[in-house]
C-alpha positions as CSV (number, residue, x, y, z in Angstrom):
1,X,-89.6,15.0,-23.0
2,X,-92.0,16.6,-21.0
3,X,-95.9,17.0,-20.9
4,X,-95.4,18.1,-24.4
5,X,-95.4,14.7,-25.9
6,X,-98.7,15.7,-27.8
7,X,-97.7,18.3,-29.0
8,X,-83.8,21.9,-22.8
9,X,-80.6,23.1,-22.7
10,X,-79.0,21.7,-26.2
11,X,-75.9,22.8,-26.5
12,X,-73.9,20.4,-29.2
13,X,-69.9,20.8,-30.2
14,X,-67.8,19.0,-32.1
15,X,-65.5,16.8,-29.7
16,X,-65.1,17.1,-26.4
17,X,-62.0,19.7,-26.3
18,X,-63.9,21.6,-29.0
19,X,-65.0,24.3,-25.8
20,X,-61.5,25.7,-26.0
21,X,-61.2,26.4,-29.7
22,X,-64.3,28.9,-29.0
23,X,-64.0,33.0,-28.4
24,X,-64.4,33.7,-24.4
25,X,-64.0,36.4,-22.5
26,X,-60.5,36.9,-21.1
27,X,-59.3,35.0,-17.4
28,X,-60.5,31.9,-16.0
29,X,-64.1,30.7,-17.7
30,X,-65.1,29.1,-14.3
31,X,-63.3,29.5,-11.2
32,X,-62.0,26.4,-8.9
33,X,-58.6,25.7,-7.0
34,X,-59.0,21.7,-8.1
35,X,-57.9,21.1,-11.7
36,X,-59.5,17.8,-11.8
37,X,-63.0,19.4,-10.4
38,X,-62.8,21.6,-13.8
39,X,-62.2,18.6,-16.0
40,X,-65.4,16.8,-14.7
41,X,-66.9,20.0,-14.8
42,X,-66.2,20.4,-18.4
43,X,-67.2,16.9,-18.7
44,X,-70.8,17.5,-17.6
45,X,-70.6,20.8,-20.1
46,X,-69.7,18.4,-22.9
47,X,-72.4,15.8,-21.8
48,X,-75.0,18.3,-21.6
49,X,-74.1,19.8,-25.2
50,X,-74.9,16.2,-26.1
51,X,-77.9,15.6,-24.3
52,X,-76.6,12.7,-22.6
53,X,-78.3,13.6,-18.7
54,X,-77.1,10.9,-17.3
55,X,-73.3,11.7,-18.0
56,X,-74.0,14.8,-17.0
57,X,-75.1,14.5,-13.6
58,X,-71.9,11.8,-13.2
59,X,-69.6,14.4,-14.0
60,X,-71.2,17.4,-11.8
61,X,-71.6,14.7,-8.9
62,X,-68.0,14.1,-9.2
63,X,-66.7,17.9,-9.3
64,X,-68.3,18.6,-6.2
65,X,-66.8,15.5,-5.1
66,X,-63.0,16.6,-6.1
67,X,-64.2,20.6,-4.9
68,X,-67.0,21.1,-2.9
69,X,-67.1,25.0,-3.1
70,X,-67.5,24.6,-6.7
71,X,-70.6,26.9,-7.1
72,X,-71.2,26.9,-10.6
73,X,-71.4,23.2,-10.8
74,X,-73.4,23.2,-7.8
75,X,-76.0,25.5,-9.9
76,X,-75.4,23.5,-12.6
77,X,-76.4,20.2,-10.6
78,X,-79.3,21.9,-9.1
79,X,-80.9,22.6,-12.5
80,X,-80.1,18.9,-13.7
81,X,-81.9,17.7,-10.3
82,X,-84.5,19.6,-10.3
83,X,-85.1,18.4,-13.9
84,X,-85.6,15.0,-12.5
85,X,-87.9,16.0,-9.9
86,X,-85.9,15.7,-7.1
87,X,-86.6,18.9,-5.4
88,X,-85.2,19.0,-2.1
89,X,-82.1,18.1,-2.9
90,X,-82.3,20.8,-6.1
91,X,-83.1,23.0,-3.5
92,X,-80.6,22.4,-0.8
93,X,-77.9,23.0,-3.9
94,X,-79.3,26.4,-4.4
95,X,-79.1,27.2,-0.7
96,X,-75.5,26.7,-1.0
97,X,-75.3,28.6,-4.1
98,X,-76.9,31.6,-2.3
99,X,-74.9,31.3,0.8
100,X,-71.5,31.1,-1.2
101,X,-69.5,33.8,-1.7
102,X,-69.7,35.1,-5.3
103,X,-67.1,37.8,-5.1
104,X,-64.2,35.7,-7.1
105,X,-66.6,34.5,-9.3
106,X,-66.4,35.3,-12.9
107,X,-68.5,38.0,-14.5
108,X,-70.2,35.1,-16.3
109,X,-70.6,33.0,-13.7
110,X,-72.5,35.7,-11.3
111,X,-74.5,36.4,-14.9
112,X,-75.8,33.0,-14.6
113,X,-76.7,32.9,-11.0
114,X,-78.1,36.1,-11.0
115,X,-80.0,35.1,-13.7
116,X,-81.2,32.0,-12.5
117,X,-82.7,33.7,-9.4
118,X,-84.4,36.0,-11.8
119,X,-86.2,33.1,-13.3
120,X,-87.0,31.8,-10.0
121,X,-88.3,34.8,-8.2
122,X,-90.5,34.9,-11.3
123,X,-88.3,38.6,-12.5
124,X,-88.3,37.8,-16.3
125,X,-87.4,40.6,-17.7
126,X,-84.8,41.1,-15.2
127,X,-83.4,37.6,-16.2
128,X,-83.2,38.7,-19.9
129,X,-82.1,42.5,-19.2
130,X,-79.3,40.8,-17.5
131,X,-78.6,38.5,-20.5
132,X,-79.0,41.8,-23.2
133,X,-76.3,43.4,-20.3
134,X,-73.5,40.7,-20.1
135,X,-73.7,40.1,-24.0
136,X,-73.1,43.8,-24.9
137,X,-70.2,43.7,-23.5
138,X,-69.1,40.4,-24.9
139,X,-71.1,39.9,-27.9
140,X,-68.4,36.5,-28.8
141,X,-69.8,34.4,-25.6
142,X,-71.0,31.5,-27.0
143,X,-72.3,30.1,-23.6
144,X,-74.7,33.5,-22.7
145,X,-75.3,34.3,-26.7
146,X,-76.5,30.1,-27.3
147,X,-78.9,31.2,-23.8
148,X,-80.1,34.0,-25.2
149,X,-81.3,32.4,-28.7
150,X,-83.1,29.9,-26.8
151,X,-84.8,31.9,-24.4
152,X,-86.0,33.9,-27.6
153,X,-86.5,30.4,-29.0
154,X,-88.8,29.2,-26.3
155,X,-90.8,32.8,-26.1
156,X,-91.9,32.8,-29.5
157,X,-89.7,34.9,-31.1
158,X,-88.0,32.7,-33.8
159,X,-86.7,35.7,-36.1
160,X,-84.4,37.3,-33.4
161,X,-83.8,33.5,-32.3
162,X,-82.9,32.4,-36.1
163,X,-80.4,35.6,-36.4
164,X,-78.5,34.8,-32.9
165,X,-78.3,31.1,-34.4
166,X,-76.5,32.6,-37.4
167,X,-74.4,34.7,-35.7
168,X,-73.6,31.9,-33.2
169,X,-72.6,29.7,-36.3
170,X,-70.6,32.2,-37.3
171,X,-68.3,32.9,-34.2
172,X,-67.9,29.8,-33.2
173,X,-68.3,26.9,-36.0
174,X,-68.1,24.5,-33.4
175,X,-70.7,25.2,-31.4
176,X,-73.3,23.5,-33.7
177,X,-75.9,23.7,-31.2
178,X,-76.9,26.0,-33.6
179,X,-77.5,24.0,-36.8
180,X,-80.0,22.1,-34.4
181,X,-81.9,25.0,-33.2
182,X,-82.1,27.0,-37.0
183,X,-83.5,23.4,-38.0
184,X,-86.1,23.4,-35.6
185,X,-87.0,27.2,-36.2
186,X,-87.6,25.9,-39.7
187,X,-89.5,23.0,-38.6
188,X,-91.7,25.4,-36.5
189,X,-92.2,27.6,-39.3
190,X,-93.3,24.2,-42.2
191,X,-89.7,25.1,-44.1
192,X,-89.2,21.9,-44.0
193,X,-86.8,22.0,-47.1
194,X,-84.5,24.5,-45.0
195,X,-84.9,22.4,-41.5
196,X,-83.4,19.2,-43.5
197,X,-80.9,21.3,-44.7
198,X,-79.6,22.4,-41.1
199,X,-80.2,18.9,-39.4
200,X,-78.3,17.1,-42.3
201,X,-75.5,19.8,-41.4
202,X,-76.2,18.7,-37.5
203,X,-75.1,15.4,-38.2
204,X,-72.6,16.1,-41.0
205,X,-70.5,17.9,-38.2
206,X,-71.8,15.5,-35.5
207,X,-72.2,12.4,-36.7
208,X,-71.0,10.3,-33.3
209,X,-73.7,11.8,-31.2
210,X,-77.3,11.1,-31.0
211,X,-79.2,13.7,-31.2
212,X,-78.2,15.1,-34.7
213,X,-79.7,11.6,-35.7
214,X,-82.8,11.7,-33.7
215,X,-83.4,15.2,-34.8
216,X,-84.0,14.2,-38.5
217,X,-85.9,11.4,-37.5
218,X,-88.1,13.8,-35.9
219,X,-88.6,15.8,-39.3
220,X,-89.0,12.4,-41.4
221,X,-91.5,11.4,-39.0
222,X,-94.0,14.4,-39.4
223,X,-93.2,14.2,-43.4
224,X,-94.4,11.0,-43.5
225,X,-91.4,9.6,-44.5
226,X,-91.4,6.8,-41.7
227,X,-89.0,4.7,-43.2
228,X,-86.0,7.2,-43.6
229,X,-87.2,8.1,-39.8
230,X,-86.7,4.5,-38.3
231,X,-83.2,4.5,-40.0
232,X,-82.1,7.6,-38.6
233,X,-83.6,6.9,-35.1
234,X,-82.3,3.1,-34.8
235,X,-78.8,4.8,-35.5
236,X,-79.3,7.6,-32.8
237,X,-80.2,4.6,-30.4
238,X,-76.9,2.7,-31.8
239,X,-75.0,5.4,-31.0
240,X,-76.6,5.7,-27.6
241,X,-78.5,2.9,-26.6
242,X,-79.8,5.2,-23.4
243,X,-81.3,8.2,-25.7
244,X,-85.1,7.8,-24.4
245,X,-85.9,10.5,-26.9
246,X,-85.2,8.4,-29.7
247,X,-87.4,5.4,-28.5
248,X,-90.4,8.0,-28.2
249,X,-89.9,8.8,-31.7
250,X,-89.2,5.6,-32.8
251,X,-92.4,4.1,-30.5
252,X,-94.5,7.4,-33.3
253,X,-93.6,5.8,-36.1
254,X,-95.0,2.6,-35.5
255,X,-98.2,4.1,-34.4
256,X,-98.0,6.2,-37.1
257,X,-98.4,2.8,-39.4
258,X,-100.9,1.5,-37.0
259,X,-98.2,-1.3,-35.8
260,X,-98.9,-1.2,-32.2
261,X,-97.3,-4.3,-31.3
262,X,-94.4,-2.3,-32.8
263,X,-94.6,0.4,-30.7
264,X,-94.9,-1.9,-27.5
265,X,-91.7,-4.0,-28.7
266,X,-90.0,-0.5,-29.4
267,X,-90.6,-0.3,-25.5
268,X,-89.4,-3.6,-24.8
269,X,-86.0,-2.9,-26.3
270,X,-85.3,-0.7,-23.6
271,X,-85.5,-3.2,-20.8
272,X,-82.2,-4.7,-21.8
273,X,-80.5,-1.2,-21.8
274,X,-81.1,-0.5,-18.1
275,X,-81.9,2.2,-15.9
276,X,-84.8,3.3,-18.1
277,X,-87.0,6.1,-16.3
278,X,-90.3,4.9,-15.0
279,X,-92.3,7.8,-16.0
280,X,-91.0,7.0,-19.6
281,X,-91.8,3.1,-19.3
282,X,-95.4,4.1,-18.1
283,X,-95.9,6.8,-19.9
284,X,-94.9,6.0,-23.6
285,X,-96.7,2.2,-22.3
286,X,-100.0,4.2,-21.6
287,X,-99.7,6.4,-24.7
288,X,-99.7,3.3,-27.2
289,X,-102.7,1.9,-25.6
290,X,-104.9,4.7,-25.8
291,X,-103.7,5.3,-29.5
292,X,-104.1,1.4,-30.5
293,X,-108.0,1.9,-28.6
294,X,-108.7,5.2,-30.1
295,X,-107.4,3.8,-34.1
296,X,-109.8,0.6,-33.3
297,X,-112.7,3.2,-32.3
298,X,-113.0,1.4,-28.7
299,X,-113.9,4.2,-27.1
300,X,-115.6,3.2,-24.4
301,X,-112.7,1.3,-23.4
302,X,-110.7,4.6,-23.4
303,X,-112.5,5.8,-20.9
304,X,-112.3,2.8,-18.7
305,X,-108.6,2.3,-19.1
306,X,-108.5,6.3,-18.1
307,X,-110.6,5.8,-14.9
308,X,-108.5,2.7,-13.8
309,X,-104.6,3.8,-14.9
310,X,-104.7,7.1,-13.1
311,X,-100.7,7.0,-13.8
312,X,-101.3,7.8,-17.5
313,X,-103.0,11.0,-16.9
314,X,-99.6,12.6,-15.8
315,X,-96.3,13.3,-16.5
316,X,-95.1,11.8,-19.9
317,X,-98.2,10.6,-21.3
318,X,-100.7,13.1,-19.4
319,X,-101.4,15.8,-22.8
320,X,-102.1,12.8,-25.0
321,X,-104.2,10.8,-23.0
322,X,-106.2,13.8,-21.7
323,X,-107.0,14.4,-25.5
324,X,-107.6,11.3,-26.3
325,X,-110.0,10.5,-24.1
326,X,-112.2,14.0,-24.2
327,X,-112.7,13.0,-27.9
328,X,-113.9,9.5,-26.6
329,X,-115.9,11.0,-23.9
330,X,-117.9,13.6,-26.5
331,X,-118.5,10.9,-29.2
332,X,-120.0,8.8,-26.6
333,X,-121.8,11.8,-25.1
334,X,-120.3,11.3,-21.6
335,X,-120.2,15.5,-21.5
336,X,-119.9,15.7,-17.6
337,X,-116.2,13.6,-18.3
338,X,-115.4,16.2,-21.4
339,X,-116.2,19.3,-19.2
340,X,-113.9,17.7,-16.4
341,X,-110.9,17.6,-19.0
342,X,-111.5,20.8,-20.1
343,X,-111.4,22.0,-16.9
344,X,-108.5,20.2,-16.4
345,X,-106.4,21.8,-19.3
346,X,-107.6,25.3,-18.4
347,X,-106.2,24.8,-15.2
348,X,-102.9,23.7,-16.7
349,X,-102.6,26.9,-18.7
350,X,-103.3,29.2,-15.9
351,X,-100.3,27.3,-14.2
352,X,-98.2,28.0,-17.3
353,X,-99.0,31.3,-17.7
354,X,-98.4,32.0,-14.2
355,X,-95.0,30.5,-14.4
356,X,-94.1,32.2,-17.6
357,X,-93.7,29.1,-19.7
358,X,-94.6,30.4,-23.3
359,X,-94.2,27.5,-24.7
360,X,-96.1,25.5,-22.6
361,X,-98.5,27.7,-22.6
362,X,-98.7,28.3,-26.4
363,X,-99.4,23.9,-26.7
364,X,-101.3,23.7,-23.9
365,X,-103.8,26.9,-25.2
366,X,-103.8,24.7,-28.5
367,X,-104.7,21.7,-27.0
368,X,-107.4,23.0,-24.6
369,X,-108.8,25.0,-28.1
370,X,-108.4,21.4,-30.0
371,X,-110.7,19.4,-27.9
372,X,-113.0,22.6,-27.2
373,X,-113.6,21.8,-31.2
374,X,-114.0,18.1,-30.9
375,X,-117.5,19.2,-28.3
376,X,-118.7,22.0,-30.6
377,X,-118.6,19.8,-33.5
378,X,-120.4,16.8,-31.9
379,X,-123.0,19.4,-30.6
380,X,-123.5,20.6,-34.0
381,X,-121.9,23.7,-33.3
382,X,-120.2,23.8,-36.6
383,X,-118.8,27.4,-37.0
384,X,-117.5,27.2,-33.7
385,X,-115.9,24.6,-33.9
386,X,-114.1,26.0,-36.9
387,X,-113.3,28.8,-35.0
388,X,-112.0,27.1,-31.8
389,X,-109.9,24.6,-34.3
390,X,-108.3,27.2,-36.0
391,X,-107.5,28.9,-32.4
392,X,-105.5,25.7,-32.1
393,X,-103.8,25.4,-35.3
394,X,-102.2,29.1,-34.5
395,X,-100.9,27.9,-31.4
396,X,-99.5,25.1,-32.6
397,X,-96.6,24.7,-34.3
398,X,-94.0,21.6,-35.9
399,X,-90.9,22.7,-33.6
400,X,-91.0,19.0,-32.2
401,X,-92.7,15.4,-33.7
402,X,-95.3,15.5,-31.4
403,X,-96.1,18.7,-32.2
404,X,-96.3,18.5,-35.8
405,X,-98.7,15.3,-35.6
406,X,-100.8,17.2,-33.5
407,X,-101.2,20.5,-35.5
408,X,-101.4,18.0,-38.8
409,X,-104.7,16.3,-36.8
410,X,-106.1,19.0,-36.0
411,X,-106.0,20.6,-39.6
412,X,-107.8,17.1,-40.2
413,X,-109.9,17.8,-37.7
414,X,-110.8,21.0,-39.0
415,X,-111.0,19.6,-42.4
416,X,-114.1,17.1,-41.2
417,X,-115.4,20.3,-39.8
418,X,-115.2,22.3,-42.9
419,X,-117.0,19.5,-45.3
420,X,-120.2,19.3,-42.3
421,X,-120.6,22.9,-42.8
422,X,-120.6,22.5,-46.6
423,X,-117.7,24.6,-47.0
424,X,-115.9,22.2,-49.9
425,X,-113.4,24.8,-51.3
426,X,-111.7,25.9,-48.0
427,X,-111.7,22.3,-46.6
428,X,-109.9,20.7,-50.0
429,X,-107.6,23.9,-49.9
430,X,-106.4,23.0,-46.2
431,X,-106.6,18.8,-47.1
432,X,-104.1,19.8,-49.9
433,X,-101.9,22.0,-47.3
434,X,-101.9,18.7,-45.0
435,X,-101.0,16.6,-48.3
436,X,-97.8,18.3,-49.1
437,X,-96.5,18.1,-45.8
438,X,-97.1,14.3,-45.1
439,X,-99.3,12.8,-47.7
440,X,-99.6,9.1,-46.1
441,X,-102.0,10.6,-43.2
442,X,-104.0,12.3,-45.6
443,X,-104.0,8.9,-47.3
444,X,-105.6,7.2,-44.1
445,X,-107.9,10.2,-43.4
446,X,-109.5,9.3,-46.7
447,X,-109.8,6.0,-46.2
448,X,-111.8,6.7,-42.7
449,X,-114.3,8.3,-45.2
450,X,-112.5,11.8,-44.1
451,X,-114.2,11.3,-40.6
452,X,-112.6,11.2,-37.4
453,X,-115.9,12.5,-35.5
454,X,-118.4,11.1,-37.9
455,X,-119.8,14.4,-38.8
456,X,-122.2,14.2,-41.5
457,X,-121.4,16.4,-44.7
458,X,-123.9,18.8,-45.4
């Protein structure tokens, strides 16, 4: 839910006392005089193992209400805050933080402030030394271990990440966070057998929350299996009529089957729910337009819609229609418009790379090598373009819908490549690849005449 739509803090347990069932290190887990300021606290902890932002930022707001020298839920607030762009106020919270005194805080606590000023001074591997520190000496802390997988999770490392989620499973069955991360390591990875496996789990063990729901629509959605996808999302959204993720997959699917007035009345059931984001009303809004204009081959109109709705060239919908309209741009030969959005995502990946986002950096480097192939191949620049596609497809992965549509394009993509350059074997081999993972886009592929830029076969 970020500028990876092309292309998070889950924690999930089961119930909302289930926290106290779970192996912690001796004395008070997070220190307050105000009984009540804990119970909202552990409110927002529940919330937040559910995804449900909203709740949680209720809960913290009200802690600090009941105990205003709360600090942890003060750091706590200050990373929900900040998540919703409200920086000053995320950064008055973290004044506090720093000015407080830390000295009866738990060991755990200070690990997580300590930490968190790592991060933002930029000290990675001072943030993860301290992590490596605090979890040797207790190994059974689900709260620092679940931390530790995904920060391993989001740097790339998926075997370490896949063992922690084991282990994390296996000291504390509750916290079935877990189940959701080992199925999107397998996603990731195209073991797509094991990743249904661990979200039908998710849900088994969760089936009153949202996301186990939405998370298996995700997977149906990239295997093509659109109609088990809308079930599972339209009873994620049942569940939680407020879970945006679950529209934004829901919204994919209907693109996916080129209903577009599907997609827009997807976004119109939101506007009886209330309180729906802006950026995700204008962003998932500018994202079906440009996909409806780009599946009728009105290019031309891409361009203009990009030059007069500046608003969908950031935030939620910024990756997609960036990409979107480059290919326009190229196939209409407007190169002084492609070599601005290549400029454009090159700067976005030094900005990721400077503040150590991996995985940012990983989609963004994929999507900047993507369109670099669209140009090359509209040159005529066949073998690079083969190159620069396959540069994309190893930085991109399925860990997320988005994702996985984008890397299964691209293949495609690549594909039309292959076949201009006359190499038939190695382009059937990699159509066949796309097949077996979802089969109806291969299905519409062929009936474009296996062109999306038109490239004549040699």
């Amino acid at each position: 839910m970020n500028k990876k739509i092309w292309l998070g803090l889950a924690v999930v347990v089961v119930g909302a006392a289930a926290v106290s069932l779970i192996a912690l290190p001796r004395g008070a887990e997070w220190t307050t005089d105000s009984p009540e300021a804990l119970a909202e606290f552990t409110a927002a902890v529940d919330a937040q193992m559910k995804l449900y932002h909203n709740e949680v930022q209720a809960h913290l707001e009200k802690a600090l209400e009941l105990d205003p020298n709360f600090v942890i839920a003060k750091l706590y607030l200050a990373d929900q805050i900040k998540m919703q762009d409200n920086k000053e106020r995320a950064q008055q919270l973290w004044n506090d933080v720093m000015a407080a005194d830390k000295s009866k805080l738990t060991e755990r606590e200070r690990v997580l402030i300590e930490r968190a000023r790592a991060i933002q001074e930029k000290r990675y591997e001072d943030a993860e030394q301290m992590l490596d520190a605090y979890l040797e000496k207790h190994p059974n802390d689900p709260f620092l271990l679940h931390r530790k997988a995904l920060s391993l999770w989001m740097a790339g490392d998926f075997e370490e990440a896949e063992r922690l989620n084991r282990r994390l499973i296996e000291i504390a069955p509750n916290w079935v966070i877990a189940y959701n991360q080992l199925g999107y390591i397998a996603m990731s990875q195209g073991r797509f057998v094991e990743a249904e496996e661990y979200f039908t789990s998710y849900r088994f063990v969760a089936p009153d929350q949202a996301n186990p729901h939405d998370s298996l629509g995700e997977l149906y959605l990239i295997l093509g299996r659109y109609e088990e996808a809308e079930a599972s999302l339209l009873k994620s959204i049942e569940i939680k009529p407020d879970f945006w993720a679950a529209y934004d997959h829901l919204s994919m699917v209907r693109m996916a089957l080129a209903d577009f007035a599907g997609a827009d009345r997807v976004v119109a059931m939101t506007q009886s729910v209330g309180d729906v984001p802006d950026y995700w009303t204008t962003g998932m809004s500018c994202i079906i337009r440009f996909a409806e204009l780009a599946h009728n081959q009105r290019y031309r109109e891409i361009l203009t819609a990009q030059e007069e709705n500046p608003e969908c060239l950031k935030g939620h919908s910024e990756i997609y229609a960036y990409v979107t309209a480059h290919r326009a741009a190229c196939l209409l030969g407007e190169w002084d418009i492609a070599d601005g959005i290549e400029g454009h995502f090159a700067e976005l990946a030094e900005e990721a790379g400077a503040e150590g986002a991996k995985d940012d950096l990983s989609n963004i480097v994929g999507a900047l090598a993507h369109i670099r192939g669209v140009r090359l191949a509209v040159e005529g620049d066949l073998e690079a373009a083969i190159e620069s596609f396959e540069q994309a497809d190893a930085n991109m992965t399925y860990i997320q819908a988005a994702n996985g549509l984008f890397k299964l394009y691209n293949r495609l993509f690549l594909v039309e490549t292959l076949f201009a350059a006359g190499d038939d074997a190695k382009a059937h081999k990699l159509l066949s690849q796309v097949r077996s993972v979802n089969p109806l886009m291969v299905e519409e592929f062929e009936e474009h005449g296996l062109r999306m830029m038109g490239l004549e076969r040699e």
